[in-house]
N, C-alpha and C positions, 0 to 999 in steps of 0.2 A: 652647198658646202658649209660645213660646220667649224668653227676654229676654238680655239684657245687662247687664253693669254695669263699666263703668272710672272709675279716680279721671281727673281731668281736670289737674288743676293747686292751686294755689292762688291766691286772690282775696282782696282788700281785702274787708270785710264791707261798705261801703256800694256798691264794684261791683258786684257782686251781687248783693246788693236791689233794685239801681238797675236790671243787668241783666234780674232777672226779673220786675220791674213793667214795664218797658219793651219790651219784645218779645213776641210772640203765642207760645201756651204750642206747643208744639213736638209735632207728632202724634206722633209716634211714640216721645217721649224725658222724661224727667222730669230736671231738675238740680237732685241736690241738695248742702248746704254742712253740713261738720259744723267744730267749734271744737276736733274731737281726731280723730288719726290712730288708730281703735280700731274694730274691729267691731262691737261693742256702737250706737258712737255714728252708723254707716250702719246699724244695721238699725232702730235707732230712727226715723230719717231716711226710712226708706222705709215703716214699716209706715202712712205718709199718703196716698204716693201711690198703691195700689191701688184703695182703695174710688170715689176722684175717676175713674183711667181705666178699670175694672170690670177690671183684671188680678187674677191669681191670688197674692193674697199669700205665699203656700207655695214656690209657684217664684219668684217674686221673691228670698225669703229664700234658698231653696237656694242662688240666682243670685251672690247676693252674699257669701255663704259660702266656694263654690264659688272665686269671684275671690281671698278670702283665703287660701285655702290654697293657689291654686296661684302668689300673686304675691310671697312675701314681698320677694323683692329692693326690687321696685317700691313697694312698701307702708314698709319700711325707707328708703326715699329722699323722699317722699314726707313721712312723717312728721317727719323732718329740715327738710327745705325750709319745712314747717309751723312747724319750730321756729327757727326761725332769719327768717320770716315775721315773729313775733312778736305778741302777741296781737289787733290789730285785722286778722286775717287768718283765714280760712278754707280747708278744704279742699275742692274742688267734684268731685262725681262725678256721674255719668250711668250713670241706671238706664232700659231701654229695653226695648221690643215688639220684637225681632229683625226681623219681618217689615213692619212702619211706618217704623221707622229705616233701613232698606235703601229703601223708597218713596221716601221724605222725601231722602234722597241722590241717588238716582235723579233725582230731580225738580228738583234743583241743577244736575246737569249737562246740562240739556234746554235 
């Protein structure tokens, strides 16, 4: 299985919450929110959602590894935006099934 991972944006911490209680959990995609621009604190973040969708947490990890070394620009701006956010703000990313996510898109434009 092949996955994905991009930071999204930055979020109020009660959108958020509010979003992910409020909406049907998303087949092919996991979003999650960390409180620091750090790789550390997205692998932290991810190592929950494997066991719940039976993906491979090893490639996940590489996944999102993989994203920081080759984005720093984006990861530099990003963590900015986070700072200047200010602390009831989060950062959101999406860690994803390649092949569900490409579905689950598909299935938007139908």
């Amino acid at each position: 299985m092949k996955y994905t991972f991009d930071i999204l944006g930055v979020s109020p911490v009660l959108h958020f919450f509010n979003h992910q209680q409020e909406h049907h959990p998303h087949k092919g995609a996991e979003y999650i929110g960390s409180f620091r621009c750090t790789l550390d604190a997205f692998l932290e973040s991810v190592e929950t959602v494997p066991p719940k969708r039976g993906w491979d947490l090893d490639e996940v990890v590489d996944t999102v590894i993989h994203y920081w070394v080759k984005n720093s620009e984006g990861i530099a701006h990003w963590s900015q935006r986070l700072k200047d956010a200010g602390t009831d703000s989060l950062l959101v990313g999406r860690v994803a099934n390649i092949k569900a996510l490409k579905t689950e898109f598909e299935s938007l434009l139908e």
